[in-house]
PLY file of the C-alpha trace (Angstrom):
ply
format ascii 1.0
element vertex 495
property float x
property float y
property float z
element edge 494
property int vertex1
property int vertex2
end_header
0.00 0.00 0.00
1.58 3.35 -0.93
2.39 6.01 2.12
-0.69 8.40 0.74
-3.73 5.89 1.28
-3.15 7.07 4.52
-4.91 10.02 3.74
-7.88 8.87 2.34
-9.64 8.04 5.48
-9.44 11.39 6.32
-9.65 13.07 3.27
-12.79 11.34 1.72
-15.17 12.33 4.42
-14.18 16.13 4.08
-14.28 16.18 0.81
-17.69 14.85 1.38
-18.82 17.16 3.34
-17.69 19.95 0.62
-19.66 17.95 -1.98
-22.64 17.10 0.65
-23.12 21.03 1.02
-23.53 21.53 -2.71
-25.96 18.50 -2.62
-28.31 20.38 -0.07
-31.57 21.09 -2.38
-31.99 17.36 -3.01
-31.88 15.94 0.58
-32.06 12.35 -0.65
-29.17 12.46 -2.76
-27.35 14.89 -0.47
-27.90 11.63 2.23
-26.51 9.20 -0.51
-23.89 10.51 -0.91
-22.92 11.28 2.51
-23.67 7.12 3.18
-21.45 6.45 0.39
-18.46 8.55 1.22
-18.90 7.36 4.90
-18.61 3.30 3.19
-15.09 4.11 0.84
-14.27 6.02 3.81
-14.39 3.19 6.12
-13.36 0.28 3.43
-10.05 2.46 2.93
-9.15 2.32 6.44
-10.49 -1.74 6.81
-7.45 -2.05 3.75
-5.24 0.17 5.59
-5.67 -1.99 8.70
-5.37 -5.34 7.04
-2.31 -4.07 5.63
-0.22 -3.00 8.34
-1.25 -6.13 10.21
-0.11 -8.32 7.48
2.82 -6.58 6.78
4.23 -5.88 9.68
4.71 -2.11 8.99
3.21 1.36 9.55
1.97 3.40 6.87
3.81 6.85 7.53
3.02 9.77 5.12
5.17 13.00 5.93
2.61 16.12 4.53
4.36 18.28 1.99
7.27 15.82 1.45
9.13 17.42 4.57
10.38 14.51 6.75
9.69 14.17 10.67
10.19 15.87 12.46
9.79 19.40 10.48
6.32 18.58 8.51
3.39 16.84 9.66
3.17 13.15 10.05
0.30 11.17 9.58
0.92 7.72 10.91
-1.03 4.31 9.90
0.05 1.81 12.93
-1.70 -0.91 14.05
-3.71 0.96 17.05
-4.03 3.96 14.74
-5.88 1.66 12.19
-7.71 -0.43 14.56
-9.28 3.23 16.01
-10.27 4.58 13.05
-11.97 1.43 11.80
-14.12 1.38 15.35
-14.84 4.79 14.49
-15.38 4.46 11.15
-17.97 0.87 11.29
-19.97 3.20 14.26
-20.22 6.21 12.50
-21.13 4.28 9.29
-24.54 3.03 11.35
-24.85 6.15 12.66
-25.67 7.29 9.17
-27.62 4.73 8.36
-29.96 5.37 11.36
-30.57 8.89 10.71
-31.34 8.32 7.19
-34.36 6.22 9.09
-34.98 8.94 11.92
-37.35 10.88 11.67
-36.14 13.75 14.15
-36.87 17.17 12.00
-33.17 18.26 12.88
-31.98 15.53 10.17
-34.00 17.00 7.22
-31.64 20.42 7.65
-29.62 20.94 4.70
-26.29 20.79 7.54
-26.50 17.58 9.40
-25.15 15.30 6.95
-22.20 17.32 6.05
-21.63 18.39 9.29
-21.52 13.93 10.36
-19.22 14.01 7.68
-16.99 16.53 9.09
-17.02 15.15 12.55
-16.35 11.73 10.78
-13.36 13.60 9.27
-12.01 14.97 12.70
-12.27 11.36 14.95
-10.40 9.47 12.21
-7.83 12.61 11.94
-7.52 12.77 15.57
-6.29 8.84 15.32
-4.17 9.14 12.22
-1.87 12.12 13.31
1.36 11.65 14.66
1.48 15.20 15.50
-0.02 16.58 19.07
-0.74 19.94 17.28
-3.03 18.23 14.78
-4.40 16.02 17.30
-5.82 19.33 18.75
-6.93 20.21 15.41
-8.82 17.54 14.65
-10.52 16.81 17.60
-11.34 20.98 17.42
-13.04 20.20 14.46
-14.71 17.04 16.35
-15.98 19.89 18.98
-17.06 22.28 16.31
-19.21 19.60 14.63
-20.67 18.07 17.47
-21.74 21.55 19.07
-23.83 22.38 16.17
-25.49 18.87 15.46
-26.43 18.97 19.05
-27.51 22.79 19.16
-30.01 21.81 15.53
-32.01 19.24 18.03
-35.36 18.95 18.24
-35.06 18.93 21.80
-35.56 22.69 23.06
-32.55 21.58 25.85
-30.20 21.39 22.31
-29.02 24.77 22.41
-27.71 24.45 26.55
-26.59 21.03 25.96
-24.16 22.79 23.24
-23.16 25.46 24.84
-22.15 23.25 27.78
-20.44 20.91 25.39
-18.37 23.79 23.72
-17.55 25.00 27.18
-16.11 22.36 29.00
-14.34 21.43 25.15
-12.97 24.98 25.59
-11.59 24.08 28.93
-10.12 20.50 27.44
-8.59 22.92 24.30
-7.23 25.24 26.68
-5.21 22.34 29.04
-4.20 20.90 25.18
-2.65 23.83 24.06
-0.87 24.71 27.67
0.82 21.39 27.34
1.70 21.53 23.38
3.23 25.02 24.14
5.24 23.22 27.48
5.83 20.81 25.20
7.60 22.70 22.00
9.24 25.36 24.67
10.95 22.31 26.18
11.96 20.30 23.36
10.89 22.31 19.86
8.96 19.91 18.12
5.22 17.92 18.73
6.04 15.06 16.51
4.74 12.30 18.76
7.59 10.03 17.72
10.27 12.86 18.18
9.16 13.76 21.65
9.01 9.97 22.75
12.94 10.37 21.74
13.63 13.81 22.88
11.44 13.32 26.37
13.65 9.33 27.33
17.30 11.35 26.26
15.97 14.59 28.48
13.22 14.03 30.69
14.13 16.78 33.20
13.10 19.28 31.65
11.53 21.90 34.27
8.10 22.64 31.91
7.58 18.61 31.43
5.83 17.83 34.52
3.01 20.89 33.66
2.64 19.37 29.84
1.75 16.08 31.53
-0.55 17.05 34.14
-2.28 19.18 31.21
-2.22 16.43 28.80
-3.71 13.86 31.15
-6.53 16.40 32.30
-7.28 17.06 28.57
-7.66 13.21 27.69
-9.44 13.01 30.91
-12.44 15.77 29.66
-12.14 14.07 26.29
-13.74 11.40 27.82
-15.81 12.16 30.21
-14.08 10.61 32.96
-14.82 11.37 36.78
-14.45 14.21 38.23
-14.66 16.09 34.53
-18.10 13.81 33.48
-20.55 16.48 35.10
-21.78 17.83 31.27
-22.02 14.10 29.42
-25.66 13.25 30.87
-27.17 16.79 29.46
-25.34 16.35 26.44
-26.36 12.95 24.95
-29.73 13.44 26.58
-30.30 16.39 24.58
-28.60 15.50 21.15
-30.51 13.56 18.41
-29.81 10.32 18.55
-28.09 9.83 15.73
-25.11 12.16 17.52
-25.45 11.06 20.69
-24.62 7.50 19.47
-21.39 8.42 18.06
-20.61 11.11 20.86
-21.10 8.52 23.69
-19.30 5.50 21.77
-16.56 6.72 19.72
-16.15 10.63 20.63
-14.89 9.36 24.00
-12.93 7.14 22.93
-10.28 10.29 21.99
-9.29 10.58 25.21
-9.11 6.90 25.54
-6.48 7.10 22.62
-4.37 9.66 23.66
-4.11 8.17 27.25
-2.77 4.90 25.40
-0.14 6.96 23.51
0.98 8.98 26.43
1.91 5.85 28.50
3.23 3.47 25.91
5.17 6.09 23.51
5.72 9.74 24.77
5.66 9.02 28.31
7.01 6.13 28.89
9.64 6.98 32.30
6.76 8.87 33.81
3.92 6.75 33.57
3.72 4.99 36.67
2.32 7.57 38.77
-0.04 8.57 35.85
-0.86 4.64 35.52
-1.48 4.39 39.46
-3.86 7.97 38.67
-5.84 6.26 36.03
-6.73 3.11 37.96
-7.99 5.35 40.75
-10.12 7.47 38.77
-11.10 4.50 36.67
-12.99 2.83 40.18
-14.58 6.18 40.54
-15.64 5.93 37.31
-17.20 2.53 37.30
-18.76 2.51 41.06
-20.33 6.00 40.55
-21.18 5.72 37.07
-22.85 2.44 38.06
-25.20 4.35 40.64
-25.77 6.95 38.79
-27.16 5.15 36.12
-29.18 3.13 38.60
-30.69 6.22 40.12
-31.61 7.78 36.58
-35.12 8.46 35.18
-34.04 8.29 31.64
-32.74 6.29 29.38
-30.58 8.03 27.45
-28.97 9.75 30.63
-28.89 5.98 31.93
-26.57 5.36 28.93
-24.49 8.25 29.50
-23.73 7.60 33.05
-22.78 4.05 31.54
-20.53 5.28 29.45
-18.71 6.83 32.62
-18.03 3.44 33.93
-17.90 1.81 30.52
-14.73 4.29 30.47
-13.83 3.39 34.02
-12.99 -0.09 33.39
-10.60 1.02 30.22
-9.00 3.53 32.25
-8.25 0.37 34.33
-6.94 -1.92 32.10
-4.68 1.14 30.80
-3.66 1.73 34.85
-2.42 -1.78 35.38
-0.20 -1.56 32.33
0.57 -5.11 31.76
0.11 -6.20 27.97
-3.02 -8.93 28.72
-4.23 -5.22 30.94
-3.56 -3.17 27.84
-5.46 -5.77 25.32
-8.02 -5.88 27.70
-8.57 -2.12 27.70
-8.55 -2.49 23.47
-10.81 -4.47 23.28
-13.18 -3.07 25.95
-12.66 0.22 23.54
-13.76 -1.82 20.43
-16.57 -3.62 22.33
-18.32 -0.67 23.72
-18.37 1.23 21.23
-20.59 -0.93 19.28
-22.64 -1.53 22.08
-23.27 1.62 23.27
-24.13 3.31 19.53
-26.65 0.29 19.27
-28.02 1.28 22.81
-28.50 4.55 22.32
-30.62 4.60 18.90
-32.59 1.44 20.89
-33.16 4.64 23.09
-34.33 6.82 20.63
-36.41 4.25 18.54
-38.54 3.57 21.48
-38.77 7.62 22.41
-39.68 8.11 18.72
-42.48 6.11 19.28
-43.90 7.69 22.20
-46.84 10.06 22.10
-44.36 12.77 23.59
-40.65 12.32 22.08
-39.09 11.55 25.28
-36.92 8.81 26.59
-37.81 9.33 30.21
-39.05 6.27 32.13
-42.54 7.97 33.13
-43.05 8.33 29.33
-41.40 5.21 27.67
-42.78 2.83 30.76
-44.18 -0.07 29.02
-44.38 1.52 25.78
-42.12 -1.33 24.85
-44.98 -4.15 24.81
-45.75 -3.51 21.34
-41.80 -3.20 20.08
-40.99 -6.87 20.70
-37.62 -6.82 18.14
-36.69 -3.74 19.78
-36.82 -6.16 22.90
-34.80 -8.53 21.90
-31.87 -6.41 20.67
-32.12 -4.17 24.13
-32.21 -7.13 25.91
-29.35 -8.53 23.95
-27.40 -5.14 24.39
-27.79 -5.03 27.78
-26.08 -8.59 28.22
-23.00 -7.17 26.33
-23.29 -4.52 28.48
-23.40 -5.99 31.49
-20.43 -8.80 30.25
-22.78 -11.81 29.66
-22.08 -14.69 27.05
-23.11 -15.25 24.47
-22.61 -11.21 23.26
-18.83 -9.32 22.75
-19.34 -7.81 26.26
-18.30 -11.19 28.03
-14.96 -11.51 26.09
-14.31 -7.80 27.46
-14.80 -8.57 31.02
-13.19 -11.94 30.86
-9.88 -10.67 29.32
-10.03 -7.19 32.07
-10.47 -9.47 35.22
-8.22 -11.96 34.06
-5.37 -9.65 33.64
-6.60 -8.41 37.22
-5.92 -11.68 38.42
-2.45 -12.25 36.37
-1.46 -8.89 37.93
-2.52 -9.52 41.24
-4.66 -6.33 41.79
-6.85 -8.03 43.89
-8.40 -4.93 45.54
-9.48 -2.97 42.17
-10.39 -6.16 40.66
-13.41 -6.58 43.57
-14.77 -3.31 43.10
-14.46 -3.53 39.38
-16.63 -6.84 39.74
-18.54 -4.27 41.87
-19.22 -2.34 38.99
-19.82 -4.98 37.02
-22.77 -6.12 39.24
-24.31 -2.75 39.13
-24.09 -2.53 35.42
-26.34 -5.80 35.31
-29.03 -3.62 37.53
-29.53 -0.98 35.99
-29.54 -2.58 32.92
-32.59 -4.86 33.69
-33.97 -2.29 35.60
-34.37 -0.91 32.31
-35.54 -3.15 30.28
-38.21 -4.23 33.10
-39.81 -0.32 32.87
-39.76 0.14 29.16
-41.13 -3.81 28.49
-42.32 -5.41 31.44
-43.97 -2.42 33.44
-48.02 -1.60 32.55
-47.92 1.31 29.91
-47.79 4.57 30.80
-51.96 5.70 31.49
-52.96 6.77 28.34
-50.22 5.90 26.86
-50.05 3.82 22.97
-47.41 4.10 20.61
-47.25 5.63 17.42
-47.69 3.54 14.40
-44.10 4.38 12.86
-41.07 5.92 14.48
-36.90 5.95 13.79
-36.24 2.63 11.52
-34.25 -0.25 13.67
-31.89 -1.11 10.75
-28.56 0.35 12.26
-28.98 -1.40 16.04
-30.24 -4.71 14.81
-26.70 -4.71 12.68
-24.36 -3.27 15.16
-26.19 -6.08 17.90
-25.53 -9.12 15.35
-21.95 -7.39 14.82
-21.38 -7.62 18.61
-23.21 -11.26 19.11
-20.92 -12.25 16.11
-17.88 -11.28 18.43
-19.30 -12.60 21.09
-19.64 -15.82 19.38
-16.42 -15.92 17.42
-13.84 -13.44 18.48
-10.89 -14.97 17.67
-10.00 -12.33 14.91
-10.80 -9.07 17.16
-8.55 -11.32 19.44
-5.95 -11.31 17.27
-5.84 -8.07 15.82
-5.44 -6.85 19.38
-2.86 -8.85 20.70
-1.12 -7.72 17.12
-1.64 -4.19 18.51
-0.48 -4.33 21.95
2.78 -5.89 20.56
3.31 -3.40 18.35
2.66 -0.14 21.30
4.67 -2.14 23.37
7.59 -1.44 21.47
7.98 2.31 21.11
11.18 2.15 19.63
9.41 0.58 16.56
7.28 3.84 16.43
9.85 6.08 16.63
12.17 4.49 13.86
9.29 4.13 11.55
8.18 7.76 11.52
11.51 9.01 11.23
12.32 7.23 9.08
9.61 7.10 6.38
0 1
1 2
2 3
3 4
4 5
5 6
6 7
7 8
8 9
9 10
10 11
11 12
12 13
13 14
14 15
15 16
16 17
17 18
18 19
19 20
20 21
21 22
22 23
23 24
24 25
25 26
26 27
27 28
28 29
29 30
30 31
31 32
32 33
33 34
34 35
35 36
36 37
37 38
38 39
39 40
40 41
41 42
42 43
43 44
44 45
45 46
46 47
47 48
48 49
49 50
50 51
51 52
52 53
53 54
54 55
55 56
56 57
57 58
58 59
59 60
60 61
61 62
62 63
63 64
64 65
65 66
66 67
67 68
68 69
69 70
70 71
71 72
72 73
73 74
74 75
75 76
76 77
77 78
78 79
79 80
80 81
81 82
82 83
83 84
84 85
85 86
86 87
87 88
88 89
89 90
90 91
91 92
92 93
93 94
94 95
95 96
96 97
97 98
98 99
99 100
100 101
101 102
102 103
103 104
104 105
105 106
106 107
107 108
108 109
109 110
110 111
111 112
112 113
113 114
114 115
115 116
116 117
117 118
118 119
119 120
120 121
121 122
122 123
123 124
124 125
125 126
126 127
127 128
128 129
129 130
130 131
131 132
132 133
133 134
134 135
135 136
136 137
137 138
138 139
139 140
140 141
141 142
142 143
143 144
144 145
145 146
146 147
147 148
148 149
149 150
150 151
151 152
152 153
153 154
154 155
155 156
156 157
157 158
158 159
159 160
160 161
161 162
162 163
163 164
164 165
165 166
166 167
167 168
168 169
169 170
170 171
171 172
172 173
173 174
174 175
175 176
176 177
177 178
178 179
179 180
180 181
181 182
182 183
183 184
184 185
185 186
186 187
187 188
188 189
189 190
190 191
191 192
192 193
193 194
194 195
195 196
196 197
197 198
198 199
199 200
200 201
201 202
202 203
203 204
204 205
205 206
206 207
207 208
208 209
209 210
210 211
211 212
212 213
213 214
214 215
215 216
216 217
217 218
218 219
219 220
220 221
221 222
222 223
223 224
224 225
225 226
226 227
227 228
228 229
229 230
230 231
231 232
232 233
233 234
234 235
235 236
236 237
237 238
238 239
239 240
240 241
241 242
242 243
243 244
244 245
245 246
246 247
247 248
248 249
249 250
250 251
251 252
252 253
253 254
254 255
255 256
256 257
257 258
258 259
259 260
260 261
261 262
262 263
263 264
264 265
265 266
266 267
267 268
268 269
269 270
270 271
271 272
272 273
273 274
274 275
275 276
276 277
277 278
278 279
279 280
280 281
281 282
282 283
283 284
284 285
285 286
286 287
287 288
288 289
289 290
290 291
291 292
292 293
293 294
294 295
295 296
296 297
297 298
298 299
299 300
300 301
301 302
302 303
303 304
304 305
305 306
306 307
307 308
308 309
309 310
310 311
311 312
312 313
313 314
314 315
315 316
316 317
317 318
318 319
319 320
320 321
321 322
322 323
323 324
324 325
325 326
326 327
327 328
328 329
329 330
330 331
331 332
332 333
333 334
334 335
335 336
336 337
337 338
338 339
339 340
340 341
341 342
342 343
343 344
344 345
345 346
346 347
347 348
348 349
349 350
350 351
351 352
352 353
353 354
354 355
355 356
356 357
357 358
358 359
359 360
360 361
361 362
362 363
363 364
364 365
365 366
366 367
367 368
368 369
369 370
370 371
371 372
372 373
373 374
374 375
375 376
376 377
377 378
378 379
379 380
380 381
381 382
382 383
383 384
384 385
385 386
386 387
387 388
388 389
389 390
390 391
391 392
392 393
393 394
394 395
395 396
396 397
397 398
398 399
399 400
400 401
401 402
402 403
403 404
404 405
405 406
406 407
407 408
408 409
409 410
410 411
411 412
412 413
413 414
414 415
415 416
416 417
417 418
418 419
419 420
420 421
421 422
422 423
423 424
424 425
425 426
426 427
427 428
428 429
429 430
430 431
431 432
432 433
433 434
434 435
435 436
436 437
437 438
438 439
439 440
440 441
441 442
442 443
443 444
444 445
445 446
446 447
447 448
448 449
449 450
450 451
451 452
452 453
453 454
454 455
455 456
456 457
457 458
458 459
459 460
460 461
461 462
462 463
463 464
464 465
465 466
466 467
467 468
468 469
469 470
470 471
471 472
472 473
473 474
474 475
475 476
476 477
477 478
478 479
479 480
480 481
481 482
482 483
483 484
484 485
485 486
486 487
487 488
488 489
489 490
490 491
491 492
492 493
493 494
């Protein structure tokens, strides 16, 4: 594969987006085109991934022809690849369901290019090898996800948005305070260069503020305790067709650069910041657990979910062993799919209440008469809550097994605390929306947002469940390859 098909998973869905906007006065064929961008878009980066796996080898493109570390770097490595074909399979389904929704916010001439665009900035945001880019893609990430959420139907849109922009303000800020610590200290924000630079000099006085900045940033990226506080409003409020990809993959940023700051650029100094992770990571889990438990919606339910979804990869990531690190991978992969599906389960049902709402005392046995929407919830909430036979289980298994290998006896109980409270309020769930008596005076509507893209990402993740040898594979592949920096390094430099 030549050094520029590294490109074209970010390039095609911008370009796109450019096209999509000229396409506005035809909606259906500005929404065609937008699905079939998304698909070369993510069958590029499946080729790019099968390639560096069976190769061996990193694609590295250096922009402009100016080598690393004096241009910009775009680097194709296995965890690179593996991220932005996550990304790219959820936000794929996230098209596909809001070609089937029928919130009013998806008809706007905007939305498709602007999915495009944020598609653009989460695969950027993995294929950089530059920290300056890796704030300007996940900028553009921001940019796009303000405004989808801001065009909701919802009338909380607009101060779900603004809260989103201003905590992402706050995340920008902390980025830029540690890429300026970061080029005062050693002049450059090639990843690969500062991994070098950082192991020959890592006393330099400004290097302790660039980490503490970088890990907070990562940290609001994600959503993870104490910075979660604006996640619930947000996916609450966005359409569902956003709030799927802003609760599975959006997060999964910070998840990224956490991974890259302990196994490349910070390699000396990640033991305290490892130690850091696994205690916000129990946080994370126990109250996100709770929290969820305690909800009255289900879309908030699924956000505080997320925060211990995110808990139990900040985990894996804290215990640092390579089984830990694979666990955490494929955790990543696992919920993402799961959580997307979840989510637009969510907003099928609330689409098909007389009041668009997916708040319990509205939804509450609305789901009597949506029997296949059932089944997949029910299904989703297994891999959710780690039960066999769904993708969820092999998550769980590999985490607490690596507990065990590690001997982390204490965070592996109240992760299996966790773990138990992810099972309640996951069945508490299900029991209000299709077990409960409906809602007095309640009936569904007749139609409501098409169940095309969950049934497909739930047979994706019973698939996995079932036979996950390959995702297996691919992410013991990965680990072997972060767990090598010098690799890295060498490779950028020198392509």
């Amino acid at each position: 594969m030549r050094n520029e098909w590294v490109l074209l998973p970010i390039i095609i869905p911008l370009a796109g987006a450019a096209i999509a906007v000229l396409l506005r006065r035809t909606h259906r064929v500005q929404a065609a085109w937008s699905f079939g961008a998304m698909l070369t878009s993510l069958a590029v980066s499946v080729l790019l991934l099968i390639d560096v796996l069976s190769t061996g080898r990193p694609v590295v493109f250096q922009v402009g022809a100016w080598p690393a570390p004096f241009g910009i770097s775009l680097m194709g490595d296995a965890l690179a690849a593996l991220m932005a074909v996550m990304c790219q399979v959820v936000l794929a389904a996230g098209l596909v369901y809001a070609r089937g929704s029928r919130d009013q916010c998806v008809q706007y001439s905007g939305f498709f290019p602007l999915f495009l665009a944020l598609a653009a900035g989460l695969t950027g945001a993995m294929l950089t090898g530059d920290l300056f880019n890796l704030f300007v893609f996940a900028e553009l990430v921001v940019i796009s996800g303000t405004i989808l959420t801001a065009i909701s139907d919802d009338k909380s849109g607009v101060e779900a948005a603004f809260k989103y922009f201003f905590i992402s303000l706050l995340a920008s800020a902390l980025l830029l305070i540690a890429i300026g610590s970061l080029y005062a200290s050693y002049g450059t924000l090639n990843m690969a260069d500062l991994a070098r630079r950082i192991a020959a000099e890592p006393d330099r006085p400004l290097l302790p503020i660039a980490l503490a900045t970088l890990t907070a940033a990562f940290l609001i990226k994600s959503a993870v305790f104490p910075f979660h506080f604006w996640q619930p409003d947000f996916h609450s409020a966005s359409p569902t067709a956003v709030s799927a990809m802003l609760s599975s993959v959006v997060v999964k940023i910070g998840v990224y650069g956490l991974l890259r700051m302990t196994t490349l650029i910070f390699v000396e100094q990640a033991g305290p910041l490892r130690e850091l992770l696994v205690v916000l990571g129990l946080i994370g889990v126990l109250f996100g657990g709770l929290a969820a438990i305690g909800t009255q919606h289900a879309k908030r339910m699924l956000a505080y979910s997320t925060l211990g979804q995110i808990g139990f990869m900040l985990v894996g990531i804290g215990w640092g062993t390579p089984l830990a690190l694979m666990a955490a991978l494929v955790f990543a992969v696992n919920h993402a799919l799961l959580k997307s599906a979840m989510l637009m389960l969510a907003g099928n049902v609330a689409s098909r209440a007389p009041i668009k709402s997916a708040a319990f005392n509205v939804i509450g046995g609305l789901g009597k008469t949506l029997p296949l929407a059932g089944a997949l919830f029910l299904l989703g909430g297994m891999g959710l809550a780690g039960l066999p036979p769904m993708n969820g289980f092999l998550s769980k298994y590999l985490l607490f097994n690596s507990g065990l290998s590690a001997q982390e006896f204490g965070s592996l109980a109240l992760a299996a605390t966790g773990s138990v409270f992810t099972l309640v309020y996951v069945a508490r769930a299900f029991q209000k929306i299709w077990w409960e008596p409906p809602v007095e005076g309640a009936k569904a509507k007749p139609y409501g947002d098409r169940l095309i893209a969950p049934a497909l990402l739930i047979g994706l993740c019973l698939l996995i469940g079932v036979w996950g040898e390959p995702l297996l594979k691919v992410s013991a592949a990965v680990i072997d390859w972060i767990s090598t920096p010098a690799a890295y390094i060498s490779a950028v430099r020198g392509g």
